[in-house]
N, C-alpha and C positions, 0 to 999 in steps of 0.2 A: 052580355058583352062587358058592362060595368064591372063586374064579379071577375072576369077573365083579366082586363085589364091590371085592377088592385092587385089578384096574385100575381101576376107578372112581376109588376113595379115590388111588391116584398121581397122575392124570390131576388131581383136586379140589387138589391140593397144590399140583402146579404150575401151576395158575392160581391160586390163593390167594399161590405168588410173583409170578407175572405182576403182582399186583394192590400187588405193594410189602408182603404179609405173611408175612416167612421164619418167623416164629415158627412156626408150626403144623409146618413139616418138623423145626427144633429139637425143639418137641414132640413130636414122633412116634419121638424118639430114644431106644433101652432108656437103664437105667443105667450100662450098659458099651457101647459102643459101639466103632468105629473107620468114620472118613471120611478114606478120601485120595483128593486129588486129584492126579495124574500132572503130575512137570515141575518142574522148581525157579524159579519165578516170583511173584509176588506173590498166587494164588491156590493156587495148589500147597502140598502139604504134607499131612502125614497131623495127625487129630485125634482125643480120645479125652474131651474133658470139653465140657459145655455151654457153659460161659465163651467158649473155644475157638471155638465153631462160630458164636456170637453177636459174636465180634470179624472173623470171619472174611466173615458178612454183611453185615453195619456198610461193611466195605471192599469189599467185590461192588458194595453198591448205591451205593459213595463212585467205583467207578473204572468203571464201566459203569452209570450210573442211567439209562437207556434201553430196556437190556438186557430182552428178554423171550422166554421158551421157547415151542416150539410142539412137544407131543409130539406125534412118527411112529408109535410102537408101542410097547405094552407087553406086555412077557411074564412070566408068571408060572405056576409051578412049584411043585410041592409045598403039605404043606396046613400050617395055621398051628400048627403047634409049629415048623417051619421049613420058608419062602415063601422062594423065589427067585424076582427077577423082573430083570427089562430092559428098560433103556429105552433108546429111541432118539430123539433130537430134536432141534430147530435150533435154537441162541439166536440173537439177534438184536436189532441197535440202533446206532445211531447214536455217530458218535464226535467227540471233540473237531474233529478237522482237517477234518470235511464227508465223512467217508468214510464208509460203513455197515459194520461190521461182522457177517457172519454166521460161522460153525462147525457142527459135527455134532457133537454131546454123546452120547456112550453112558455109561453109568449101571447097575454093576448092585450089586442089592442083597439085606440077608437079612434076612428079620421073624424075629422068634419070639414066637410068641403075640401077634401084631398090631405089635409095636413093634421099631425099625430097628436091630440089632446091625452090620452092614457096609454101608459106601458105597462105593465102587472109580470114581470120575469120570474117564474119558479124553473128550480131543476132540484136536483137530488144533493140536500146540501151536506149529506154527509162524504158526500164522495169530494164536493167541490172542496169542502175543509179539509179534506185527508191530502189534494190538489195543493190548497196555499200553504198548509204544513211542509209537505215538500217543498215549495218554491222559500220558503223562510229558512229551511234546514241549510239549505245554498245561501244565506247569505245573505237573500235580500227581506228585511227586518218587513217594507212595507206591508209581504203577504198578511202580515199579524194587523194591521192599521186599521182603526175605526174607519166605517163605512163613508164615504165623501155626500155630504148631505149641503142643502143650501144654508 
């Protein structure tokens, strides 16, 4: 039942992004934490404070606002003093030059007592750089920006 519930609650998350509200994954963040994302790019970078993971959305929804998840499967593991789980899924959207952008996002992560100590984000980073290349060729210089780190 515990297992059912957790993928639920990811599955609700990521459509509560889909819907343009990162807050709620913020929220769901312990007070120590670590989120990295693989790849030295302008999404890349490890984080470890709220400030952080809110500057870090801010620029998700400023260089891909189209962008939307579709999860594949979630897995989870263990009971809640520490939940492993994994995710698998497509973003996808629309880009500046008329191209669409999709990728494969794997995502795994660790609850303790309900709330998110680790984030580990890999996808296919040659596609995601061919993605911010495009979004820079429009214009906006951030796509090229060092990764937002604490």
């Amino acid at each position: 039942m515990y297992k059912a519930i957790v993928r639920a609650k990811v599955r609700a998350v990521f459509d509560s992004i889909n819907q343009g509200d990162y807050r709620v994954m913020v929220d769901g963040l312990a007070p120590e934490f670590v989120y990295e994302f693989h790849g030295e790019h302008a999404l890349g970078g490890r984080r470890t404070t709220r400030a952080a993971m809110l500057r870090w959305w801010e620029r998700t929804l400023r260089l891909l606002p189209d962008a939307s998840f579709d999860v594949q499967e979630v897995l989870v593991n263990g009971g809640p003093w520490r939940t492993r789980i994994a995710v698998r899924s497509f973003i996808s959207g629309d880009l500046p030059d008329g191209e669409h952008y999709r990728n494969t996002v794997f995502q795994f992560m660790t609850l303790h007592w309900g709330r998110v100590t680790e984030v580990e984000t890999v996808e296919d980073l040659q596609v995601l750089e061919r993605a911010l290349a495009a979004v820079a060729a429009s214009g906006v210089d951030e796509a090229m920006a060092s990764p937002i780190t604490d």
